[in-house]
C-alpha positions in Angstrom: -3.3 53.3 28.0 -2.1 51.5 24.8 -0.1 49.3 27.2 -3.0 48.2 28.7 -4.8 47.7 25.7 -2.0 45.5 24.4 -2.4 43.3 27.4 -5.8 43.5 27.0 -5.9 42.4 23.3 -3.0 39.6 24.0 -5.2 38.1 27.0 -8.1 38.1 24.7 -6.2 36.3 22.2 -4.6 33.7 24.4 -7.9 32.5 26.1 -9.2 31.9 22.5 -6.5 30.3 21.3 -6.6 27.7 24.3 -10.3 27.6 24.1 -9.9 26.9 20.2 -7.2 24.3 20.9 -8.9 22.4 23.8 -11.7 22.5 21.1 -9.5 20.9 18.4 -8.4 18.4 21.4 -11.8 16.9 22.4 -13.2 17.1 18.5 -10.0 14.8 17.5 -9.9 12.7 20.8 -6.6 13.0 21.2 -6.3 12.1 24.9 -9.0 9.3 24.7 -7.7 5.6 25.8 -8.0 3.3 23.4 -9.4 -0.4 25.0 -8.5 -3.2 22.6 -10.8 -5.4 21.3 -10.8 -9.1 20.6 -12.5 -10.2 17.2 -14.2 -13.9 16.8 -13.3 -14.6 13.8 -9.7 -13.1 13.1 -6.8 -15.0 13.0 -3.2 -14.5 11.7 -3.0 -16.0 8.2 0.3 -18.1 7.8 2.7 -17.3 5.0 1.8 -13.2 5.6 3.7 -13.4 9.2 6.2 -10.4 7.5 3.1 -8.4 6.7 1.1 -7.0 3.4 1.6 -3.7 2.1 -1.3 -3.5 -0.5 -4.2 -5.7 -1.4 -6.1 -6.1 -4.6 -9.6 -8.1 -4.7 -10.7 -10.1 -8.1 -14.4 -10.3 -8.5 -13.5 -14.2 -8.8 -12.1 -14.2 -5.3 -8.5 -14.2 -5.8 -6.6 -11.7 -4.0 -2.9 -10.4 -4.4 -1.0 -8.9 -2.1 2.3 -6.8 -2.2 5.1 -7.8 0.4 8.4 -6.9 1.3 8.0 -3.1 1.5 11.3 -1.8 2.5 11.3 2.1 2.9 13.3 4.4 5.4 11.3 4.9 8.2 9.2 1.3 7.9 10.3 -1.4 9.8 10.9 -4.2 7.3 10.4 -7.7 8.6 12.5 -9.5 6.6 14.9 -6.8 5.6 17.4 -9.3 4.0 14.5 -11.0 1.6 13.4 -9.3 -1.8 10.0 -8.3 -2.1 7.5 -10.9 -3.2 3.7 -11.3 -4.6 1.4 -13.1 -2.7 -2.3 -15.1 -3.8 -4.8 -16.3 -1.8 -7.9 -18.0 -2.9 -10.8 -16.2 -0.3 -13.9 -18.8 -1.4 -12.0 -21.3 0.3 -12.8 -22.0 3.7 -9.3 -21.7 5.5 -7.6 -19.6 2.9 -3.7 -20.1 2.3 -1.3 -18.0 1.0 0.8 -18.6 -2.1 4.0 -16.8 -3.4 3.4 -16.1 -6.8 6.9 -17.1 -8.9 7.9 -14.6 -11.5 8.6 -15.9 -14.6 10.4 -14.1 -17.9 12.0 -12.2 -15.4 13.5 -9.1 -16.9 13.1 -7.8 -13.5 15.9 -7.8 -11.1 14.8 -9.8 -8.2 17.1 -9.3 -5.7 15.9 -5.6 -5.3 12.3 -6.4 -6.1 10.6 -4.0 -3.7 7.1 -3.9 -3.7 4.6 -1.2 -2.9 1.0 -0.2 -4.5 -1.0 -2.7 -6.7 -3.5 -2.3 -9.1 -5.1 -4.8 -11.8 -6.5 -4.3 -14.9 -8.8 -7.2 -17.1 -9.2 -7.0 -20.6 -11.6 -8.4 -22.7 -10.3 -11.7 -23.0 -10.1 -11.9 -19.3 -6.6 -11.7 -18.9 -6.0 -10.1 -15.6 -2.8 -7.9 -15.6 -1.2 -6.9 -11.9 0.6 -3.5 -12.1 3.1 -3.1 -9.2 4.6 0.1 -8.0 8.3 -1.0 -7.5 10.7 0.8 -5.6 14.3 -0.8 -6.1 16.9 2.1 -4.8 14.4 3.8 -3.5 13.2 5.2 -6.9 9.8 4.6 -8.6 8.8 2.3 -11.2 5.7 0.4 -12.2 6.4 -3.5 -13.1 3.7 -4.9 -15.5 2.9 -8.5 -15.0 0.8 -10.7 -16.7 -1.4 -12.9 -14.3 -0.9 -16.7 -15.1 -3.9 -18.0 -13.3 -3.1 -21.8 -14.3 0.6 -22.1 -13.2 -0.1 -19.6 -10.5 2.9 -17.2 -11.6 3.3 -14.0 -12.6 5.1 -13.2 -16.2 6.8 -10.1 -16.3 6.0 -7.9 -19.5 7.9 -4.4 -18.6 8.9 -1.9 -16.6 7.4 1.5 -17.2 10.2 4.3 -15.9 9.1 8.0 -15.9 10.2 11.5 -14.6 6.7 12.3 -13.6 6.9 8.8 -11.6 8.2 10.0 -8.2 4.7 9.4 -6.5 3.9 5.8 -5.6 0.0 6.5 -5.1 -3.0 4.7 -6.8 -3.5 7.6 -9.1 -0.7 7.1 -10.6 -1.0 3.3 -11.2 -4.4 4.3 -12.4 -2.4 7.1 -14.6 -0.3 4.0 -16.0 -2.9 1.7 -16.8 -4.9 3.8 -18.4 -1.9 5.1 -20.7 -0.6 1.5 -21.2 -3.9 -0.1 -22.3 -4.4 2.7 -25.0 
C-alpha cells in the first residue's frame, strides 16, 4: 500500500511539474521563431563598425559613447586597439562619429578599456564624463572633463576602490555623487 502511494504521489508530482514547466515554456516563448524585421530608417553609422558598449545622451544633443570593451567571454572587434570615446552630434542630419582625443593623459592608454558611462553638469555647465574603466580586468572609474570646443576629453583622475568590483550604473552614480560633494 505505501508503495503504491509513493507511486501515486511521484506521478502526481511529475505531471505537475511538466504541466508547470510547459507553462513556464509558452509564458516565456521560448520555442517561438523569431522573423526579422527590416527598419526604414536604420543604417550602420561609420566610425562605430567595432561596436558601442554604453551610450550617454546630452540634453544639447551630443552623445558619447564607450568603445573597445574587451572582457572574457565578449567578442572584441578590434582586440589589438585600446578602448576609445566616441561623439556624435544627433541634431545633425547625417550624424558622424568622432573619436574624442584624451588630453592630460595620466591615463594609460594602451590598456584604456572602456565600459559604463555616465555624465554629470555642474553649474557652470561643464559637462564631466565618468567612465568605468577596466584595464587588467579590474575596476576603476576615469574622470574626464568634457572639452566641448577642442572636442577632447581632459583627464582629471582615476578613482580606485575596494568596494569598486561592480561596473554597473549604481556605482558610477555612487561615484559621482561622492566626487561632486
Amino acid at each position: 500500500m505505501a508503495k503504491l502511494l509513493g507511486l501515486t504521489l511521484m506521478g502526481l508530482a511529475l505531471a505537475f511539474y511538466r504541466n508547470h514547466q510547459s507553462s513556464y515554456q509558452k509564458r516565456l516563448n521560448a520555442f517561438r521563431e523569431v522573423t526579422p524585421v527590416e527598419l526604414p530608417s536604420c543604417h550602420l553609422v561609420k566610425g562605430i563598425e567595432a561596436g558601442a558598449e554604453d551610450l550617454e545622451i546630452l540634453p544639447n544633443g551630443l552623445a558619447f559613447l564607450s568603445s573597445g570593451l574587451k572582457y572574457p567571454g565578449i567578442k572584441s572587434f578590434e582586440p589589438d586597439q585600446p578602448g576609445k570615446i566616441l561623439l556624435m552630434d544627433l541634431n545633425e542630419e547625417d550624424p558622424a562619429v568622432l573619436e574624442l582625443e584624451i588630453t592630460e593623459n595620466k591615463l594609460d592608454l594602451p590598456s584604456f578599456n572602456p565600459h559604463g558611462i555616465s555624465t554629470f553638469t555642474d553649474e557652470d555647465n561643464v559637462v564631466y564624463l565618468l567612465v568605468v574603466n577596466h584595464p587588467a580586468f579590474k575596476s576603476t572609474v576615469e574622470v574626464f572633463k568634457f572639452q566641448e570646443k577642442e572636442k577632447s576629453l581632459l583627464h582629471l583622475k582615476t578613482i580606485t576602490h575596494k568596494f569598486l568590483p561592480s561596473h554597473s550604473t549604481l556605482t558610477l552614480l555612487w561615484i559621482t555623487s561622492l566626487w561632486i560633494l
